[in-house]
N, C-alpha and C positions, 0 to 999 in steps of 0.2 A: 499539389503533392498529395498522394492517395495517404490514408490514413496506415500505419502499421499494427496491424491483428496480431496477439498474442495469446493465447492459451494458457498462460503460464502466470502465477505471480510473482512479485519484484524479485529480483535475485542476478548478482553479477556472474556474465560467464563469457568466458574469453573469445575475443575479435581475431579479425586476421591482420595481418601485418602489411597487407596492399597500401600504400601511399594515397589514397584517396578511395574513398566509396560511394558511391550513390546509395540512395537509402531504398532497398532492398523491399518487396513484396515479401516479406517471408511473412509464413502463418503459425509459426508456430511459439515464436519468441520474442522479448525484445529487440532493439537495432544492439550491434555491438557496436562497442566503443573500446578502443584499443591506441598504442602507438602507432606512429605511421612509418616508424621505422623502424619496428624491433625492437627498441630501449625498453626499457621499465619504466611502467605508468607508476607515478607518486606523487603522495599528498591528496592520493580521491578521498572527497566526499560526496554524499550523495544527500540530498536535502528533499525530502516528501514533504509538501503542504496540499490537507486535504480543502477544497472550496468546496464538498457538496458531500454530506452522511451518506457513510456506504452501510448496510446488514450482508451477515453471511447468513446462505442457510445452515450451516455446517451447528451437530447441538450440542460444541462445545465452543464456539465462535470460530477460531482457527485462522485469523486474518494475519497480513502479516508482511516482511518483504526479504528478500535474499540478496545479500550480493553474492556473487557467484563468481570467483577469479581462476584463470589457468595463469601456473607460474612461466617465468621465461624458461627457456631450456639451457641458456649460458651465461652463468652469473659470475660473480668470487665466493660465492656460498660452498660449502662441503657436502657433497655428496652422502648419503642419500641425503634428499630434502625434498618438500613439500612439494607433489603436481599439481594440485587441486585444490580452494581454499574457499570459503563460505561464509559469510560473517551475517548473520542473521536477526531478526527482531519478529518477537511474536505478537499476538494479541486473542488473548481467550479467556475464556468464563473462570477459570482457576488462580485464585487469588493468591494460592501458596506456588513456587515462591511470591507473583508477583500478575497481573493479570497482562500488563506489557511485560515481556521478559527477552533480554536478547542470550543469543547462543554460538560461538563459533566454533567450525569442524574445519580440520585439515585431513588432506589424505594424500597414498602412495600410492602408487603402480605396482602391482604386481601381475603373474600369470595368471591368477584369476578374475583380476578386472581391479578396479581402486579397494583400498583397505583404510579403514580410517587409523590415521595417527594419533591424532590429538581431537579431545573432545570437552567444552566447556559451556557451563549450561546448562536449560534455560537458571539465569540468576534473575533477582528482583532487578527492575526499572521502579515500576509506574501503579499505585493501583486504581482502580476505577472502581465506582456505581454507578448506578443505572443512569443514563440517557433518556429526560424527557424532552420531547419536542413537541411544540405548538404548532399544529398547521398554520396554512398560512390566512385563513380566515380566521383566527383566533379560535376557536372551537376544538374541542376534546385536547387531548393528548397521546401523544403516542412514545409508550417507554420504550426503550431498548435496553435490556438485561446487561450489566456490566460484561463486555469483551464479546458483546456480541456482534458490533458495528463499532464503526468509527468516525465521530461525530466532527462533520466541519471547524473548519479550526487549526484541526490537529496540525502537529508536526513530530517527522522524527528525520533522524542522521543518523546514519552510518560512516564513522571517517576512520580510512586507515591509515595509522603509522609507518613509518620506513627508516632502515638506517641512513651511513651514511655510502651505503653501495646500492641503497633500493629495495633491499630487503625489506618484507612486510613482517614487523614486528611485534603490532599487536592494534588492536582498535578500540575508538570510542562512540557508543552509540548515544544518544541524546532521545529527551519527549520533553513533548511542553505543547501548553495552550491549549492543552483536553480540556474542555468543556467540562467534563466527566469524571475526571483528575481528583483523588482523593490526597493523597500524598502532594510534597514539594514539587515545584516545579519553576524554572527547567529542572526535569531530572538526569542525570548522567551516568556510566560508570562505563570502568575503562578495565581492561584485562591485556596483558602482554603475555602473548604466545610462550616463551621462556616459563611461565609459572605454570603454564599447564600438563599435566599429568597425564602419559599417553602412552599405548601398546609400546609405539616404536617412538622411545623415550632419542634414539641419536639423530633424528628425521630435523634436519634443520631449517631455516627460513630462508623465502624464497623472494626474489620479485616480480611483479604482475605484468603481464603485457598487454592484456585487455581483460575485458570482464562485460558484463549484460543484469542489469537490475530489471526485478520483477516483482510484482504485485502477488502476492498470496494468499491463498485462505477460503477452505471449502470452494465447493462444486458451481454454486451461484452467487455471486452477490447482486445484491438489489440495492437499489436507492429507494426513498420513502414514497409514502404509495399517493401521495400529490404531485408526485415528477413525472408528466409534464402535467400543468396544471394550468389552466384558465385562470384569466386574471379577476382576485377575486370571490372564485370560485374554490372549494376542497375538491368535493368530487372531480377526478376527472378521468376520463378512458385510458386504458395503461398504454404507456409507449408500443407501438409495432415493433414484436419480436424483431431482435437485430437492432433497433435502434442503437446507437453512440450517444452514451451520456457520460459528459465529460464529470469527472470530478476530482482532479487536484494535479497540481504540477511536480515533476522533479527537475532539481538543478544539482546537475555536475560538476566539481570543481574537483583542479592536479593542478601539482605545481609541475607538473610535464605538461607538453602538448598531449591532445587526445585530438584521434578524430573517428567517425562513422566508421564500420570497417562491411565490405561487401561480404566475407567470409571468414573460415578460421583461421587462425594462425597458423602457418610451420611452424614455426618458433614457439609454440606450446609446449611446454612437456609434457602433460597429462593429451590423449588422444582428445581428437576433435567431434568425436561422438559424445564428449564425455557432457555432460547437460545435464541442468535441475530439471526434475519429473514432476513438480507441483504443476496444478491447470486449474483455471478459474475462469471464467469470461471477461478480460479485462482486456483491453487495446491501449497499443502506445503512437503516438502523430509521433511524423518523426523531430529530427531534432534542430535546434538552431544554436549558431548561426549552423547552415548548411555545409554538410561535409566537411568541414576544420579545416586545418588542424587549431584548435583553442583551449584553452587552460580553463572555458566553462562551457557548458553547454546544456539548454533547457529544452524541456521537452510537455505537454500537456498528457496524462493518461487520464484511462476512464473505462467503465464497464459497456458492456452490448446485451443489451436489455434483453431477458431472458423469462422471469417470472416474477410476480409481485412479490413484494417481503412478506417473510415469516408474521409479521407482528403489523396488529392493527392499531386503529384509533378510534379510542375508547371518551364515547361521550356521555352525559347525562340524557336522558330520553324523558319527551313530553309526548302525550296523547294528541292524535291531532285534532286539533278545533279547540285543545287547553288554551287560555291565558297565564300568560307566565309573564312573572316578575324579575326573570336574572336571562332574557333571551341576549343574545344567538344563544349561549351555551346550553341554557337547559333546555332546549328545541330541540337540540342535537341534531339527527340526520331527515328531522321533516322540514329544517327552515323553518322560518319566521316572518310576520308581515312587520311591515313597520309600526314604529310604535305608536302608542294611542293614548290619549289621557284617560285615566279610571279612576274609582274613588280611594284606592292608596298611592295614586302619583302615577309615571308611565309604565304604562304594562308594554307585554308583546302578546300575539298570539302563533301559535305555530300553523303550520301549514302542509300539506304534502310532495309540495313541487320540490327538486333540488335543493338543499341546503345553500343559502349564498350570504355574504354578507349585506345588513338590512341597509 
């Protein structure tokens, strides 16, 4: 099964309503994920766990993920109400509120294209400091600026709530396991649409029929500049532009069925044009189990290697042909021979070739 190319970061946006999909070659977004019958999708959550440190170039960090929902177009709800709905979690270098922050947007249909209703947001989650990492030969370090990457480990949720006709009522986003992580954790917090304060204050709640999660946040993201890496070895040749590096999983969970959806819904009320405009170099595999309909469904994402990170790794530096007493590290990037007995104990001495471990 071919890999599915996105352009786009995390963010749900509404499927079609066809009874079964094959998973679709599209290039420019997520797979959708929808009813297979037109009912309202309830009880998604969506769970990101990152396996491998992403950097954005972006010089505010800008990482992030969207769910992106089209409402049904026939509910018990009252007229007007929400087309379009958004439930969001940030990640950037600005610690006020919060340097995780999530944020949710509702909007309507009008003659001139969607108008936002309601808007709530960014509020504190999560906050961070900096990110160091150890290559994998033990040698230097490489920082990452708090919210300017997202360091293995991580995790975050976005779950929404529903009454009891399906309406989406309000959500809770979730972080935890940041490496990075200054404040509590897990951290939580939860907002219900009803509290939020909006232009078109009688715009009421809607239910979901599908939706599309994506990854977001600045123009490239890189993985650390040892991926791919010999074993053993720090230095290595950077990935072949294009390359697929995986790095973290999402799982889906409704207490409705969901399944893959080939395209968009009729049954949308907001138009089927309507789509998150974020783009990042990120790719999604598609999903399991295959085509549904299932109450979970996982998926691997990951970026397509594009250019090295912003940020290097920074080591102690020795003269070559010194003896030194604290090698690999203070060798830095000439390497080191193996050790030798001297008359304060074992020395090292550096070297010119490839830094490797002695």
């Amino acid at each position: 099964m071919k890999k599915h190319f996105r352009r786009v970061l995390l963010g749900l946006a509404l499927a079609s309503c066809s009874p079964f999909a094959a998973f679709a070659q599209l290039q420019t977004y997520n797979y959708n994920i929808g009813s297979p019958d037109c009912k309202p999708v309830t009880g998604v959550t969506a769970t990101v766990k990152f396996t491998q440190t992403v950097i954005s170039d972006a010089a505010s960090g800008d990482l992030g993920f969207q769910l992106s929902a089209w409402s049904l177009t026939t509910h018990p709800g009252k007229p007007p109400f929400v087309k379009w709905q958004q439930y969001m979690t940030g990640v950037t270098d600005l610690s006020s509120p919060a340097n995780v922050n999530p944020t949710i947007q509702t909007f309507n249909i009008t003659s001139t294209g969607l108008e936002m209703d309601k808007g709530w947001g960014p509020v504190a989650l999560l906050n961070l400091g900096n990110a160091t990492l150890t290559p994998p030969d033990g040698q230097g370090a490489l920082v990452i600026p708090a919210g300017h990457g997202i360091i293995a480990g991580s995790e975050f949720t976005i779950a929404l709530q529903n009454d009891k006709d399906g309406k989406i009522t309000g959500a809770t986003f979730g972080a935890a396991n940041f490496p990075n992580g200054l404040t509590t954790q897990p951290a939580s917090v939860s907002q219900a649409l009803a509290q939020i304060a909006g232009p078109l204050k009688q715009a009421h709640p809607a239910p979901i029929v599908g939706f599309q999660f994506d990854f977001t946040g600045g123009t490239v993201v890189s993985p650390p500049p040892w991926i791919p890496a010999p074993a053993g070895k720090f230095q290595a040749p950077p990935p072949p532009i294009g390359q697929a590096i995986p790095v973290g999983t999402i799982t889906y969970t409704a207490s409705s069925p969901m399944t893959v959806l080939s395209s968009s819904p009729s049954c949308a009320a907001a138009s089927t044009s309507v789509v998150t405009a974020e783009t990042t170099n990120s790719y999604y595999d598609p999903l399991s189990p295959a085509g549904g309909p299932s109450k979970t469904l996982t998926q691997t994402f990951g970026i397509l290697y594009k250019q090295a990170s912003p940020y290097t790794v920074t080591v102690p530096s020795c003269p070559q042909g010194e003896v030194c007493s604290s090698c690999p590290a203070s060798c830095g990037l000439a390497g080191c021979f193996l050790p030798k007995p001297g008359p304060n104990g074992v020395t090292w001495q550096c070297k010119d070739s490839q830094r490797s471990n002695p």
